[in-house]
N, C-alpha and C positions, 0 to 999 in steps of 0.2 A: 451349537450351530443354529443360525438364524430359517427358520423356514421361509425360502422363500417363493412358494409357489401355495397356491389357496384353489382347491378345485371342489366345485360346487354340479352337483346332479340336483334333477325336480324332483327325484322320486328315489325310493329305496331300491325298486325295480332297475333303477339304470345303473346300481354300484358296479356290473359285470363287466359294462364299458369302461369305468371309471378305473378298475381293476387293469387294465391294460395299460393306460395311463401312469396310474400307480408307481406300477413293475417298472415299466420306465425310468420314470424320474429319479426311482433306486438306484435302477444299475447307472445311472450318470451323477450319484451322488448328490441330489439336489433331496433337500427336505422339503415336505410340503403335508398339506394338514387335508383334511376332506370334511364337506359338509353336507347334509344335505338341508335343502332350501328351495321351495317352489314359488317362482312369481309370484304365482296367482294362488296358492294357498298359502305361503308364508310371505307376503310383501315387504311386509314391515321388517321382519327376520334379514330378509334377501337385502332392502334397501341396507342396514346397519353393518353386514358383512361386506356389502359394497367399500361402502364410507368409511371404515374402520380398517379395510386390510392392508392401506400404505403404511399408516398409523402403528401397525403392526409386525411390519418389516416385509410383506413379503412385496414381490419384484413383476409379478403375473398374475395370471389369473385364467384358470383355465372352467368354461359352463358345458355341460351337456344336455344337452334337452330333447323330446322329441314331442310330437305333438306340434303347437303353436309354436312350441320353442322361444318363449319369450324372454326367456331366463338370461341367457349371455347379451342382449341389449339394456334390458334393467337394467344387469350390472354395469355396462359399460356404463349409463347415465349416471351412473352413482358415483365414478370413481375416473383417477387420467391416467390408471393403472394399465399397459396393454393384457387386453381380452381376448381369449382364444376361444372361440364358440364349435362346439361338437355338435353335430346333426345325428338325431338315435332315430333308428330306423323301426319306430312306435305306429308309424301309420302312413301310407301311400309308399312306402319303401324307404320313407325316410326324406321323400320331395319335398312336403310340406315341411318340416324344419330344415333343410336347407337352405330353402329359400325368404324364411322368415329369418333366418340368421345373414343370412348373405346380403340380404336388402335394407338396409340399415340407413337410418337418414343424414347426410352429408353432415359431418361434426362428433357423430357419437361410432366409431369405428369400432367394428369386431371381427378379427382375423377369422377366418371360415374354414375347417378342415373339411377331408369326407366323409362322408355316413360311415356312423356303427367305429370298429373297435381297430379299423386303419386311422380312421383320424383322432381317435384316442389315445392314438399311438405317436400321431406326429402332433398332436398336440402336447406332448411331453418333448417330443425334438426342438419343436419349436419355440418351445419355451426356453429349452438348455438354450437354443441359440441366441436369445435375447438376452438370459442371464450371463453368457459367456462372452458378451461385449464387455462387459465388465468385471469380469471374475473366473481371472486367467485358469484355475481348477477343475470350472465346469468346461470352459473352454476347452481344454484339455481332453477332460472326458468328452466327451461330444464328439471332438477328433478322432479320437481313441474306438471311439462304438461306431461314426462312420466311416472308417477306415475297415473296419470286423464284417462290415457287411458284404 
């Protein structure tokens, strides 16, 4: 099976959010890979996972970051893959990456969830929901898990 989701934290520290995410995308039967990659300490790293993940099959793309939170616009520049951006709640409760995610300049879009490990969470909904335009299985599941709630 094709992985089709690629999610990427700045830090080793944010895998806990990422772990939510995860669990997720599991139980809706979606594969997906994890990396980690910082903007501003692995660029070059960051830019090549951009550029290389359609190349690679997957369908999404899910960033968490907190701090400047620069990570899920990189990516977006890098790629016409849609981008789900997590705001981790690293500093001001998590303001400051939200809104460095949320403000994004006209052309280079990045879906915005909530702070911390709700929007980890819908960042995996949201993804089934983009991959289930196309692939009646996750569709399925997706129905399936919002229907359970």
């Amino acid at each position: 099976m094709n992985k089709q989701v690629l999610i990427l934290v700045g830090s080793k520290s944010d895998q806990s959010f990422a772990d939510a995410a995860m669990e997720l995308l599991g139980q809706l039967e979606i594969e997906f890979d994890f990396e980690i990659s910082s903007a501003h300490r692995h660029p070059e790293k960051t830019a090549q996972l951009a550029k290389q993940a359609a190349g690679k099959g997957y369908r999404v793309i899910i960033c968490m970051a907190g701090m400047a939170a620069a990570l899920p616009g990189v990516v977006a520049a890098h790629t016409d893959l849609p981008v789900i951006g997590v705001p981790l709640p690293a500093t001001l409760a998590g303001m400051d990456a939200i809104l460095a995610i949320a403000q994004m300049p006209p052309g280079i879009p990045v879906a915005t969830m909530g702070i911390g490990k709700a929007g980890a969470k819908n960042s995996a909904i949201l993804a089934a929901r983009i991959i289930g335009l196309s692939d009646e299985k996750i569709e399925k599941a997706h129905t399936r898990y919002r229907n359970s709630l």
